[in-house]
C-alpha positions in Angstrom: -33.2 -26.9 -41.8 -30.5 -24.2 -43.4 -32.1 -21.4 -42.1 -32.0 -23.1 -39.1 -28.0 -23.3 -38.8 -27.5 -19.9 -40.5 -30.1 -18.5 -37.2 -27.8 -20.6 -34.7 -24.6 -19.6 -36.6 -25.8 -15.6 -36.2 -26.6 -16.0 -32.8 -22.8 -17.6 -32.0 -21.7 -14.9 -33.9 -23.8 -11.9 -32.0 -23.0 -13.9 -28.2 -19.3 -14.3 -28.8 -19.5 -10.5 -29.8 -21.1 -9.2 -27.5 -19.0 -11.1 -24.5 -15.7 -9.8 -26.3 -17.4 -6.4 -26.1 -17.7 -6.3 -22.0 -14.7 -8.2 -21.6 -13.4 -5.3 -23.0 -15.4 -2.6 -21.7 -13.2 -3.8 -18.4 -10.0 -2.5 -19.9 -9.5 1.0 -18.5 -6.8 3.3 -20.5 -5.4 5.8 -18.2 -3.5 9.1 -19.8 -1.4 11.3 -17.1 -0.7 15.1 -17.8 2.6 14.1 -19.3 1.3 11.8 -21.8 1.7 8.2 -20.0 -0.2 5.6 -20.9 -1.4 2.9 -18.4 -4.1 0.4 -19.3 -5.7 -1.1 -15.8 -8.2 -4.1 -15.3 -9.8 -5.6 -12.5 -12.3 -8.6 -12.1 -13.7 -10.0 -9.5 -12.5 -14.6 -8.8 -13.5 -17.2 -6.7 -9.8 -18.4 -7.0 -7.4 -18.9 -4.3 -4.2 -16.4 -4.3 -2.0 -19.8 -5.3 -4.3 -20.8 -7.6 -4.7 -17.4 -9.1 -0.5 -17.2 -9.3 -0.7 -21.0 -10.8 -3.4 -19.9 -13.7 -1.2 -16.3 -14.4 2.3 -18.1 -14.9 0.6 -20.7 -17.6 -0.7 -18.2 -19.0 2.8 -16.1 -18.8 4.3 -19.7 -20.4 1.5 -19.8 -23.2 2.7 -17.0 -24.2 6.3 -16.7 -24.1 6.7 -16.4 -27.7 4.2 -13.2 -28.0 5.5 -11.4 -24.2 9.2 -12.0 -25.2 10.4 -10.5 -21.8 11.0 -12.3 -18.2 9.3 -12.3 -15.0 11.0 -9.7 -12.4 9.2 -10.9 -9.2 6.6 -13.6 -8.5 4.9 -14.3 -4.8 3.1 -17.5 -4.4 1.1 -16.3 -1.2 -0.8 -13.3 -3.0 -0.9 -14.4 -6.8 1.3 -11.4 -7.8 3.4 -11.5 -11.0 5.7 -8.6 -12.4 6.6 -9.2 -16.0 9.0 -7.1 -17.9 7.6 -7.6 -21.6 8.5 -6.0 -25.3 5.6 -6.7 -28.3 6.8 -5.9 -32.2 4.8 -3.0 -33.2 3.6 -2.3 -36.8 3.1 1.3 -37.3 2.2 1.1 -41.5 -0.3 -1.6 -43.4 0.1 -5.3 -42.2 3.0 -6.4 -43.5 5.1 -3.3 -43.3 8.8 -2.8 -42.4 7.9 0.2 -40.6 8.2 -1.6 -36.5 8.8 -0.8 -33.4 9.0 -3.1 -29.9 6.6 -1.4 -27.2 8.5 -2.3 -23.8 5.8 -2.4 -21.1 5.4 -3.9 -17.6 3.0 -6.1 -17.1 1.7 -6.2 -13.2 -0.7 -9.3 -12.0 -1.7 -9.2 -8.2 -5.0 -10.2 -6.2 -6.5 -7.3 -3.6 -10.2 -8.5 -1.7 -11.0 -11.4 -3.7 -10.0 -9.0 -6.8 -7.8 -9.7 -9.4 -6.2 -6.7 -10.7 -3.2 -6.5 -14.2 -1.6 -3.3 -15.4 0.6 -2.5 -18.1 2.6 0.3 -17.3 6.2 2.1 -17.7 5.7 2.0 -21.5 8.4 2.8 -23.4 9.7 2.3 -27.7 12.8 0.9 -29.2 13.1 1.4 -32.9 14.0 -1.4 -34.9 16.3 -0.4 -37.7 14.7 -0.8 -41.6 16.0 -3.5 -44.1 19.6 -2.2 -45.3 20.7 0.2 -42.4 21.2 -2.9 -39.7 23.8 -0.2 -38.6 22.2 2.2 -37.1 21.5 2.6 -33.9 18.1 1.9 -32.0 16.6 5.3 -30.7 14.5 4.7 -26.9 11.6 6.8 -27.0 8.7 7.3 -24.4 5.1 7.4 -24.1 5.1 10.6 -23.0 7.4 11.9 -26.0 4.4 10.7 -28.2 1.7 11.7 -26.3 2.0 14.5 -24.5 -0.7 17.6 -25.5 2.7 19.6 -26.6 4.1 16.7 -29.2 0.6 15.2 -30.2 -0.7 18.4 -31.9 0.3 20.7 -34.3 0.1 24.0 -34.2 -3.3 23.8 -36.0 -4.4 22.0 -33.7 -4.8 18.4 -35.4 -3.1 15.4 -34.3 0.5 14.4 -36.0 -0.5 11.3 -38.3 2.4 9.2 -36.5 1.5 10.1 -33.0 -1.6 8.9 -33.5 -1.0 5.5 -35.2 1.4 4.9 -31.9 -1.3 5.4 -29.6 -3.9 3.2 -31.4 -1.5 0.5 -31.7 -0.2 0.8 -28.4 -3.7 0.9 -26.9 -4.8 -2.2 -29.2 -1.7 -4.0 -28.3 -2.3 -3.5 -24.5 -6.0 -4.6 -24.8 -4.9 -7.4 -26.8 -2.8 -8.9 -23.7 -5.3 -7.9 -21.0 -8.7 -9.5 -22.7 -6.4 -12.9 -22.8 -5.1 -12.6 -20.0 -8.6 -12.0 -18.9 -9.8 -14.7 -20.5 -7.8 -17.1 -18.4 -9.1 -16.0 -15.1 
């Protein structure tokens, strides 16, 4: 009887892994010359476009909290949303002080029985460190980051920072599309 439920508890573990794994396989993470990121999904729904815009704005409300931004343009007839969004970074361990907000557009519209989501126009804000509230937030840009000029050394190894942006940028994006995703 145990081995039983420890076989059936492997095999929930193995089929809700291997679904997260194509549901992110989906994601496609697009990198211009200048260093832009965009990260682009599309799936194929039986959904109506109003039905379709009614699913994407509960999901928009479900989470408010974690999007922190507001919807720029919604149209009921083809399901598309435009959502200008900011998500707290964290560029050290788990808990670190070390944060940033990642400014992104989100962009949610239905094309031949497609739906398609973006997140584009990336951008960073810093967020001052405990004890120097003063200072001034500094805007920087994907492509200040990640652009083949600023992302290597002269070595020719990636800058440590650079890098850490990118993952957590990249995770972050994937993050919002595989829920997002999930809701479709």
């Amino acid at each position: 009887m145990r081995e039983k439920i420890l076989m059936l508890i492997f095999l929930l573990v193995v089929y809700i892994g291997v679904n997260d794994l194509k549901c992110q396989q989906h994601i496609r993470i697009i990198q211009d010359t200048t260093g832009k990121i965009s990260l682009y999904m599309k799936r194929k729904i039986a959904a109506t476009s109003h039905e379709l815009f009614q699913k994407n704005l509960s999901w928009i409300n479900d989470h408010k909290k974690r999007l922190k931004g507001e919807v720029l343009y919604r149209n009921h007839s083809t399901g598309g949303i435009v959502l200008k969004g900011r998500q707290i970074l964290s560029l050290g361990s788990v808990n670190s002080g070390l944060q940033t907000q990642m400014h992104f557009t989100l962009e949610i519209r239905q094309e031949h029985q497609e739906c398609v989501a973006s997140i584009k126009n990336i951008y960073y804000k810093s967020i001052p460190t405990y004890g120097k509230q003063g200072t001034p937030s500094q805007i920087t840009y994907a492509s200040d980051w990640f652009h083949k000029n600023g992302y290597y050394r002269k070595n020719g190894k990636q800058r440590p920072l650079n890098t850490i942006y990118k993952e957590r940028t990249i995770e972050a994006g994937k993050q919002l599309l595989t829920s997002l995703k999930a809701r479709w």
